[in-house]
TILUMMAR-515562 format. One line per 8 residues: number of its first residue (from 0); for each residue x, y, z of N, C-alpha, C. Coordinates in steps of 0.05 Angstrom, whole numbers, plus 5000, padded with zeros to 4 digits. Example, Ala and Ser with C-alpha at 12.3 -4.5 7.8 and 13.67 -1.06 7.14 Angstrom:
2
0) 5264/4886/5156/5246/4910/5156/5264/4934/5156 | 5257/4955/5142/5273/4979/5143/5258/5001/5157 $
% end
This chain:
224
0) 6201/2740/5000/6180/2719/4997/6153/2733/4990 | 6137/2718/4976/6117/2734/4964/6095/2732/4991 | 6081/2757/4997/6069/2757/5014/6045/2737/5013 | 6029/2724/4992/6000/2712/4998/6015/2681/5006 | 6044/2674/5001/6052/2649/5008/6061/2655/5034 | 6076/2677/5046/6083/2673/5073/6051/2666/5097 | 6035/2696/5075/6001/2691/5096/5993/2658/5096 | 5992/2641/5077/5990/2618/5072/6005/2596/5094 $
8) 6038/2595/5100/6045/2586/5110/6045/2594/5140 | 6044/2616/5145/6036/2623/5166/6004/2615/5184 | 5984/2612/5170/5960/2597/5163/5967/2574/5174 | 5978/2564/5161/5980/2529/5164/5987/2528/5184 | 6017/2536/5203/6025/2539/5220/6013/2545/5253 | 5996/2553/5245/5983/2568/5260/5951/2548/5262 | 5945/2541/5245/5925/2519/5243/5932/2488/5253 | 5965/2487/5255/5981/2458/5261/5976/2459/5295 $
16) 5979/2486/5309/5989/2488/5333/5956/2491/5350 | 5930/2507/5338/5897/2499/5337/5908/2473/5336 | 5908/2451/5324/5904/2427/5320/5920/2411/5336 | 5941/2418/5354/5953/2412/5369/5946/2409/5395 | 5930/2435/5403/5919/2440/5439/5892/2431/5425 | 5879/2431/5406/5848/2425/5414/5859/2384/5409 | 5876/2375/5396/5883/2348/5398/5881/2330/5430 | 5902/2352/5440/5906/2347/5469/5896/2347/5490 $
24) 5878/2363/5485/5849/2369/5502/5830/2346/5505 | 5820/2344/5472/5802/2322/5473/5821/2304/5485 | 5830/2295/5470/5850/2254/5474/5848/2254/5512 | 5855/2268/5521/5854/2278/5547/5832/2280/5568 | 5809/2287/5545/5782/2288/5561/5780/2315/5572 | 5798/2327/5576/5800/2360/5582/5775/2370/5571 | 5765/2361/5549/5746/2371/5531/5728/2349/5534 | 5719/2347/5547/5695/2317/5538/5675/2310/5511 $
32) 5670/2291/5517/5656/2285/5493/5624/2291/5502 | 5622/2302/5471/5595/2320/5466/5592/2352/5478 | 5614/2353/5486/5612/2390/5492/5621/2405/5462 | 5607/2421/5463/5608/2438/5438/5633/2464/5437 | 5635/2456/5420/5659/2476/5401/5649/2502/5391 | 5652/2518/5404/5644/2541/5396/5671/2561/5391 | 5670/2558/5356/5697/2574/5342/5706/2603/5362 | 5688/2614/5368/5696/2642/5375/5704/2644/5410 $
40) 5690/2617/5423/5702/2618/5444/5725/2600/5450 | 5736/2594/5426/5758/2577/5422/5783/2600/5413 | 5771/2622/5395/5789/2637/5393/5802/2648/5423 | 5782/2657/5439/5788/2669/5451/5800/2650/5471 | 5801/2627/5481/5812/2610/5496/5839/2611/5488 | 5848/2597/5464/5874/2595/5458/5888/2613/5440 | 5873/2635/5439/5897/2662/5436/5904/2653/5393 | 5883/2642/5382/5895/2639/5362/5870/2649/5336 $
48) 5877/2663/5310/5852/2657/5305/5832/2647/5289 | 5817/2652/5287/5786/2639/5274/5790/2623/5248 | 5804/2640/5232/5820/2612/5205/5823/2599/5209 | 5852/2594/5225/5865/2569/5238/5850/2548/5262 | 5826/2561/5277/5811/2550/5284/5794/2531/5272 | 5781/2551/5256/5759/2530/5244/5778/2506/5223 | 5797/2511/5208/5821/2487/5193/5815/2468/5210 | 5831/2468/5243/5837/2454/5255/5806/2444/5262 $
56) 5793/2447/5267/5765/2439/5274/5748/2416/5246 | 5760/2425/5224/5756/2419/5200/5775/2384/5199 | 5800/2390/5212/5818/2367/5205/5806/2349/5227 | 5799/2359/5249/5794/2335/5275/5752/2318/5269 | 5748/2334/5249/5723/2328/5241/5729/2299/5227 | 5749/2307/5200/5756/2282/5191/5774/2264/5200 | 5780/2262/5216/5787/2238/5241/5774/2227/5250 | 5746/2248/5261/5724/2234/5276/5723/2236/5305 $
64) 5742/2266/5311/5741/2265/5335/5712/2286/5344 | 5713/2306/5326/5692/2322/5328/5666/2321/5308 | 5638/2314/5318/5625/2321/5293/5607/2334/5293 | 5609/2350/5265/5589/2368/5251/5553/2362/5251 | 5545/2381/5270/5513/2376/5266/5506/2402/5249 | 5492/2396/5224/5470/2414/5214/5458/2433/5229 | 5464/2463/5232/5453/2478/5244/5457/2476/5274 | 5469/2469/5286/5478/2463/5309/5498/2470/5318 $
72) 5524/2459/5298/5558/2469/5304/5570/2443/5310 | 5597/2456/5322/5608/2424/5319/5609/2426/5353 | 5616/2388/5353/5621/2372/5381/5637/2353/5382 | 5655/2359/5406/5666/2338/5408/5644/2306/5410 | 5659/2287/5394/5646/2265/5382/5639/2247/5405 | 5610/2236/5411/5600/2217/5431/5627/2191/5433 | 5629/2183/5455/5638/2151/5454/5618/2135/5471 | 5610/2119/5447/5587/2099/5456/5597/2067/5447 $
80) 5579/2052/5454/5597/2019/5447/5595/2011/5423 | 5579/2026/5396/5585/2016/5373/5616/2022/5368 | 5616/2055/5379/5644/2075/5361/5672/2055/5379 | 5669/2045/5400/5688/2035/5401/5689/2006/5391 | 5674/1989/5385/5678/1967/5373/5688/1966/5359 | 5682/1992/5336/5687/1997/5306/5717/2004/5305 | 5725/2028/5325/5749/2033/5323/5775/2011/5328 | 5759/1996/5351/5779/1969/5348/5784/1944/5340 $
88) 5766/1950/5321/5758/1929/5300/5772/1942/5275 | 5772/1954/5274/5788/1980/5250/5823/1974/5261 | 5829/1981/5279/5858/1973/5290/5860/1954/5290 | 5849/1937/5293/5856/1905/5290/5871/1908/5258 | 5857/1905/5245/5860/1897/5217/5883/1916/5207 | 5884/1943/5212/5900/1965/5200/5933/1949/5226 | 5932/1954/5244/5952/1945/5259/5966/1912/5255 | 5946/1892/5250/5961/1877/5238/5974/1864/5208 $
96) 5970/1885/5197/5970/1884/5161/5998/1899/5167 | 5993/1925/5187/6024/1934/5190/6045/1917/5194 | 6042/1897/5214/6064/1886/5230/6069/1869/5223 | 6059/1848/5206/6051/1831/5181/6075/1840/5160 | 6069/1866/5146/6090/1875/5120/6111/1894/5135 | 6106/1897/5163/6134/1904/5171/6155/1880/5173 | 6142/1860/5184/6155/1832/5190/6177/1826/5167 | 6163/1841/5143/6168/1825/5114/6193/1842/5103 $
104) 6180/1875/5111/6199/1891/5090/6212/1915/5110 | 6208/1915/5136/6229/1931/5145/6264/1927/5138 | 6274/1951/5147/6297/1943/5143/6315/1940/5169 | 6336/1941/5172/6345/1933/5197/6343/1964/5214 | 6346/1977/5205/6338/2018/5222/6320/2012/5224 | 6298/2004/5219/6268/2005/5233/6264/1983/5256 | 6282/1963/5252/6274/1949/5277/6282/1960/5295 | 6307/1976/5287/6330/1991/5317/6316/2007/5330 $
112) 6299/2023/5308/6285/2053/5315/6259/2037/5324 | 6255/2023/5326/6224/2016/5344/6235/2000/5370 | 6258/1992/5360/6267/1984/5395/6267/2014/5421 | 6295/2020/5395/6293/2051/5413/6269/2075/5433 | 6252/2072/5411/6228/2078/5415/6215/2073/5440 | 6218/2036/5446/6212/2029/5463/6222/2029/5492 | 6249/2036/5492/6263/2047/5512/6254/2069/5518 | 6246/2094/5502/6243/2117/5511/6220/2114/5518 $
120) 6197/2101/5513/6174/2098/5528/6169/2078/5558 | 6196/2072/5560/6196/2063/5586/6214/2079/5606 | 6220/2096/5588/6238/2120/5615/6219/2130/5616 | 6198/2146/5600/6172/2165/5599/6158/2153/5622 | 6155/2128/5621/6141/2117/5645/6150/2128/5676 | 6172/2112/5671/6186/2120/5697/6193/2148/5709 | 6197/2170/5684/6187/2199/5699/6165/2217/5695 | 6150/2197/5701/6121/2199/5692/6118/2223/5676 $
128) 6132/2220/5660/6132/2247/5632/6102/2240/5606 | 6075/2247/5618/6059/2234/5601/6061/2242/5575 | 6067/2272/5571/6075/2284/5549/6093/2262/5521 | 6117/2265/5540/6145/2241/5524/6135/2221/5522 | 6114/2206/5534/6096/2185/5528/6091/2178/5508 | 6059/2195/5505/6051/2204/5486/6064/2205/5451 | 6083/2226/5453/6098/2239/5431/6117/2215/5427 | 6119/2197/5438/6143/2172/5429/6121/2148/5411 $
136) 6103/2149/5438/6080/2126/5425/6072/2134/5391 | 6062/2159/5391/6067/2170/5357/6081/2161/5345 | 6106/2167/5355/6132/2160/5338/6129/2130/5334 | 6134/2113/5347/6128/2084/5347/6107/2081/5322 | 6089/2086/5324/6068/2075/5306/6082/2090/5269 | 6091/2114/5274/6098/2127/5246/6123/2103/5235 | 6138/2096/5253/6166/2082/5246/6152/2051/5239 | 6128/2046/5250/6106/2022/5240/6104/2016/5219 $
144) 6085/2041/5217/6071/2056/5189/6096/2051/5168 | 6121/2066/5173/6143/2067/5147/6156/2043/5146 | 6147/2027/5166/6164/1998/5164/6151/1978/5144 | 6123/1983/5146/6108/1968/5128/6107/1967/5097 | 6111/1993/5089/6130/2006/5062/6099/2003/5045 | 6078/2021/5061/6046/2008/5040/6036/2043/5052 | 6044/2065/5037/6033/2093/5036/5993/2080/5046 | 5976/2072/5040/5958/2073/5045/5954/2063/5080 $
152) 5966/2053/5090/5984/2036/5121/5997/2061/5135 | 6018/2075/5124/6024/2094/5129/6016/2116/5131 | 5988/2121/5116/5971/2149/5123/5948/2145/5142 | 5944/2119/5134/5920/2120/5161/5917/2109/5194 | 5945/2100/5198/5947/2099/5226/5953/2123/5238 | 5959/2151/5236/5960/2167/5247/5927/2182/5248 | 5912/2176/5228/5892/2191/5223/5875/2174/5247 | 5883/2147/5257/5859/2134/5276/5868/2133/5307 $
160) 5905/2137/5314/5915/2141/5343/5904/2162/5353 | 5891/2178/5339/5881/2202/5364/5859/2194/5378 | 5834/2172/5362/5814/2162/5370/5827/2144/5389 | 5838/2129/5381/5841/2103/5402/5859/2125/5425 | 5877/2136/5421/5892/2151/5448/5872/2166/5467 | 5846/2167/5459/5824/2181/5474/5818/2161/5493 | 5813/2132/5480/5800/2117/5496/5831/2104/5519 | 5850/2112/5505/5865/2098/5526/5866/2121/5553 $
168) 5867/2143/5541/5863/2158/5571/5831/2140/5587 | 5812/2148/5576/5787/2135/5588/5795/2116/5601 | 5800/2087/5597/5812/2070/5609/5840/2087/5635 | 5852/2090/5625/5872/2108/5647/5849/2117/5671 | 5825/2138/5668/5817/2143/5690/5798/2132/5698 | 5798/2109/5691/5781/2087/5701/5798/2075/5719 | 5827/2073/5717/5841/2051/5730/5852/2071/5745 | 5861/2104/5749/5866/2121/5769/5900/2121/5767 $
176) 5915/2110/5739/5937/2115/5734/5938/2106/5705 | 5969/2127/5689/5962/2111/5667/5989/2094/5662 | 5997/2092/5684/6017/2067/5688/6018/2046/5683 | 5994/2034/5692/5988/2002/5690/5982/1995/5661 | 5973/2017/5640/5971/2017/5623/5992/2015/5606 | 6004/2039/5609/6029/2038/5600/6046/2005/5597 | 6048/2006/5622/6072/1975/5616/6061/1958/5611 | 6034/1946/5607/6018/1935/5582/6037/1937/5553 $
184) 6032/1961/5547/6031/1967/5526/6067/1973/5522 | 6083/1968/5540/6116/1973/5539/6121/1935/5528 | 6103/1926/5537/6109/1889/5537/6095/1892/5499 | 6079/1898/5492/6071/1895/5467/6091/1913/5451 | 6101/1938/5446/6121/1954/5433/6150/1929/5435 | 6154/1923/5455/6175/1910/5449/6179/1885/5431 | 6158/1865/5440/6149/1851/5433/6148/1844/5395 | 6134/1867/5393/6129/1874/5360/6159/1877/5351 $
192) 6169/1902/5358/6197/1908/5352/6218/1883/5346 | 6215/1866/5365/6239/1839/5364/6228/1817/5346 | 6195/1820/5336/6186/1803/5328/6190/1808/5292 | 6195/1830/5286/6204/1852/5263/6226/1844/5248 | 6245/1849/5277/6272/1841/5276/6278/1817/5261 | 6259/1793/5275/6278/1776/5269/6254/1763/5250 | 6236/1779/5235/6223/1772/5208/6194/1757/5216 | 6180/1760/5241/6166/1734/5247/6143/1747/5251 $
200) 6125/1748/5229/6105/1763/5220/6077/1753/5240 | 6081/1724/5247/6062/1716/5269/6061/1724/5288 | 6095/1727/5302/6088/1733/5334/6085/1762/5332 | 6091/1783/5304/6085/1817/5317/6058/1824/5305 | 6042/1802/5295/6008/1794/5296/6008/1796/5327 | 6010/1773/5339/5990/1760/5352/6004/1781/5384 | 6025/1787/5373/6039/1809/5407/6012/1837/5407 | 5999/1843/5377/5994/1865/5375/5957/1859/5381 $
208) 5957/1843/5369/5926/1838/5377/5917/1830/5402 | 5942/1815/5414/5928/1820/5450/5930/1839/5460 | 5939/1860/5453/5943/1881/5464/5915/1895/5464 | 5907/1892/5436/5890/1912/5426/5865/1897/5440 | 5861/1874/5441/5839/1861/5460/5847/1860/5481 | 5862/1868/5500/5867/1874/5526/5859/1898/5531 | 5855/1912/5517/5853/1956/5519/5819/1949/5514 | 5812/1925/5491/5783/1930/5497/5765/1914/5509 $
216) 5778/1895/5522/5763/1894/5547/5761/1906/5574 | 5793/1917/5576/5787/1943/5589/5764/1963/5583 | 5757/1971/5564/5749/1992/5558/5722/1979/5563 | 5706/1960/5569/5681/1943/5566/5681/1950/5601 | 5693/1946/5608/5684/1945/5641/5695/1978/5651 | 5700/1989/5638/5706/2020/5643/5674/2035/5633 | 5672/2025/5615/5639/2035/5601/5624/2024/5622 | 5621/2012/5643/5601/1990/5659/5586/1972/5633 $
% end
């Protein structure tokens, strides 16, 4: 293999797994919002380096989890009550346009695979595996995303779950478990999924938008 493509893929690789623990951190709060990112004590934190650092710092910028000040450096990104309005005012519309043309053009494997889905995020509950949580809830929204069969639907709901998965931790330690949350959100996955199934573009609207106004009025009395 030619060496400047292995350096390359090795790069990427290595910038996927940066983008992985600084993902997890923030969404988590591990990292709070507005503490600064400082590349070199990032190298030295997670053992990886400074290329693949700054990439990954580069990709979570355009998400919007971290932002770039002029002469300053970067930070993890404020959450104040415009940025959440906006973000769930943004999910509104992107989430029900999904569930809407999933209603229409899934095929019968996508309703199975978002049922499925939804099972495994109710065992995740139950051994309180927040990890398998997590990594299912992804999956759920990607099997969304491909159900809807609209590439522009499909690229940008992953680019906005890391934002909103931030605030759902927030809400989590506001409420001192992220349980209660969870099975909220086990009644809406299913919900959608059967509503898919059986073609009914209204009820995996209206399963998905209480949801999403249930998380933000949560999030209104978690802000005080």
């Amino acid at each position: 293999m030619n060496a400047r493509i292995y350096n390359e893929r090795g790069s990427q690789s290595l910038g996927n797994k940066a983008y992985d623990i600084l993902v997890k951190r923030i969404t988590r709060l591990e990292i709070p919002p507005g503490a600064v990112l400082a590349e070199i004590a990032l190298v030295n934190d997670i053992g990886i380096g400074r290329t693949p650092v700054r990439e990954a710092l580069q990709r979570l910028a355009m998400e919007g989890l971290v932002t770039h000040r002029i002469k300053r450096g970067m930070f993890v990104s404020e959450v104040g009550y415009t940025e959440v309005q906006e973000i769930y005012e943004f999910r509104r519309i992107i989430d029900s346009a999904a569930c809407r043309l999933a209603a229409a053009r899934a095929s019968a494997a996508h309703a199975e695979e978002l049922m499925k889905i939804h099972h495994l995020l109710l065992e995740a509950t139950e051994n309180n595996d927040i990890d398998a949580y997590v990594s299912a809830n992804h999956e759920y929204y990607r099997v969304l995303g491909d159900a809807a069969r609209n590439s522009f639907i499909e690229e940008t709901i992953p680019r906005i779950m890391n934002l909103h998965l931030r605030l759902w931790f927030m809400i989590s330690v506001r409420l001192g478990t992220w349980h209660s949350i969870a099975e909220a959100h086990e009644v809406m996955t299913y919900d959608v999924a059967k509503a898919i199934a059986e073609r009914n573009a209204d009820a995996a609207e209206r399963a998905i938008n209480y949801y999403i106004s249930q998380r933000q009025e949560d999030l209104r009395h978690a802000m005080g």
